[in-house]
C-alpha positions, 0 to 999 in steps of 0.5 A: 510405646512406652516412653523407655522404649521410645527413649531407646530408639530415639538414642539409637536413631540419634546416635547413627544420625550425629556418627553418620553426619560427621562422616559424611562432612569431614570425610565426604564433603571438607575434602570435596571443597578443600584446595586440592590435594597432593594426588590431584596435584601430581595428576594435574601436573602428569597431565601437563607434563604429557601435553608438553610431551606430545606437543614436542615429538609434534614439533619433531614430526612437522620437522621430520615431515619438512625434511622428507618433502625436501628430500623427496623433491630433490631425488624427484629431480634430473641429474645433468649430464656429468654431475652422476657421479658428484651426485650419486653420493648425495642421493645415497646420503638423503636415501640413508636420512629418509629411511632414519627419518621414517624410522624416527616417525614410526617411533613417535607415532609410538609414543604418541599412542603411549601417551595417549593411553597414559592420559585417557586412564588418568583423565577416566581415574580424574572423572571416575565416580566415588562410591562410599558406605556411610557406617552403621547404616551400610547404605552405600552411595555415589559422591555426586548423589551425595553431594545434590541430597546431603541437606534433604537428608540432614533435614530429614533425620532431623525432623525424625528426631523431633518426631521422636521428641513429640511422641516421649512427651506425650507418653512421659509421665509428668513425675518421672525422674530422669535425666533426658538425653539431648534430642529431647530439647527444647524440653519444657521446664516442669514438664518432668520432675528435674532439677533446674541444672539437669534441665539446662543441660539438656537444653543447651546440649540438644540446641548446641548440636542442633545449631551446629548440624544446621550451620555446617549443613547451611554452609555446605549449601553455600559452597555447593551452590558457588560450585554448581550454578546450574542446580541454584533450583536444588540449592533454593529447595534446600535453603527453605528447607534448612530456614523451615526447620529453624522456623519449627524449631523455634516454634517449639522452643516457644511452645516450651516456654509459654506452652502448658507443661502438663501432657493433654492425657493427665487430668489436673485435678483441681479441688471442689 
């Protein structure tokens, strides 16, 4: 492949890698980590709210309970002799409360069923898995899943771009003259005709963006390891994998400062 063809498709590749990555952390992963929100806020307390109500028409219904085994135990009982009259008003009085009690206990067991409902569905909204599409790849995925390979990813698309950085090396001719875009670095000095700014630029521009992908990919694998104990296994596997990218990285930061400056198909001719 050409080295303009190469170029082209590295700064695709890198331009949906860098838009695709920062979506993903500030849209996906700050959110997922930050104090919760004000929706979650008002979910929690509707959900304490609905605990403090069911507790209360509990409360209600023991007392109603109380007061119908009360009522029943003295309608259970003989009236003496002479008493029928003194007391059939009475029985007519705890009658009439029995018949509001149990009406007051149809009521609550209604409520209860309501609150029930209320608390299911936002308890299910709570749990309910979050799906997103990252852009330019339309590649649609669940938080959870997300959240577990992110650094795998990162790691990936990273070392796709220096795959792509190794291959416009060797087909570059050593006399081009062209501003190299940021992906390339750690790009050899005299590896191109370019002047010592353009080469700094590229440089500090490829290792700048790089060390800040690595950082904020390493930091999230701290927060998600403080959050996910039980998945310290995935969380070790992509710790070596972010500190083995940095040890290649290095390496080829120290291939290019040591390293011959000439790609292997140009001959250098030397004089008889």
């Amino acid at each position: 492949m050409k080295s303009d063809d190469l170029i082209s498709a590295g700064n695709t590749f890198a331009t949906t890698f860098f838009i695709s990555f920062i979506f993903v952390y500030f849209a996906i992963i700050e959110p997922h980590f930050a104090p919760k929100g004000l929706l979650e806020q008002h979910a929690d307390e509707a959900l304490h709210e609905i605990e403090d109500a069911k507790r209360q028409l509990k409360a209600q219904l023991a007392r109603i309970r109380l007061r119908h085994l009360h009522i029943g135990s003295k309608l259970d009982e003989s009236l003496p002799p002479g008493t029928l009259t003194a007391l059939s008003k009475s029985r007519a009085a705890d009658t009439a409360q029995l018949e509001r009690d149990e009406e007051a206990a149809q009521r609550i067991h209604e409520k209860m069923v309501q609150l029930d409902l209320a608390q299911q569905t936002m308890e299910k909204a709570k749990l309910e898995k979050k799906q997103y599409t990252i852009p330019l790849v339309n590649l649609p995925l669940y938080e959870d899943a997300l959240l577990k390979f992110f650094p795998i990813l990162v790691i990936g698309g990273l070392i796709r771009l220096l795959s792509y950085r190794r291959s416009l090396l060797r087909s570059i001719p050593p006399d081009a003259e062209k501003l190299l875009p940021p992906w390339v670095a750690p790009l050899p000095m005299g590896r191109i005709r370019l002047s010592f700014r353009g080469w700094m630029i590229v440089n500090v521009l490829g290792f700048s963006l790089s060390g800040i992908i690595v950082l904020m990919t390493l930091r999230f694998v701290f927060s998600y390891a403080r959050e996910n104990f039980s998945q310290l296994g995935l969380v070790a596997i992509d710790a070596l994998l972010i500190f083995g990218w940095i040890g290649g990285y290095v390496f080829f930061i120290v291939s290019a400062i040591f390293g011959r400056t000439v790609p292997p198909q140009v001959d250098i001719l030397e004089p008889e």
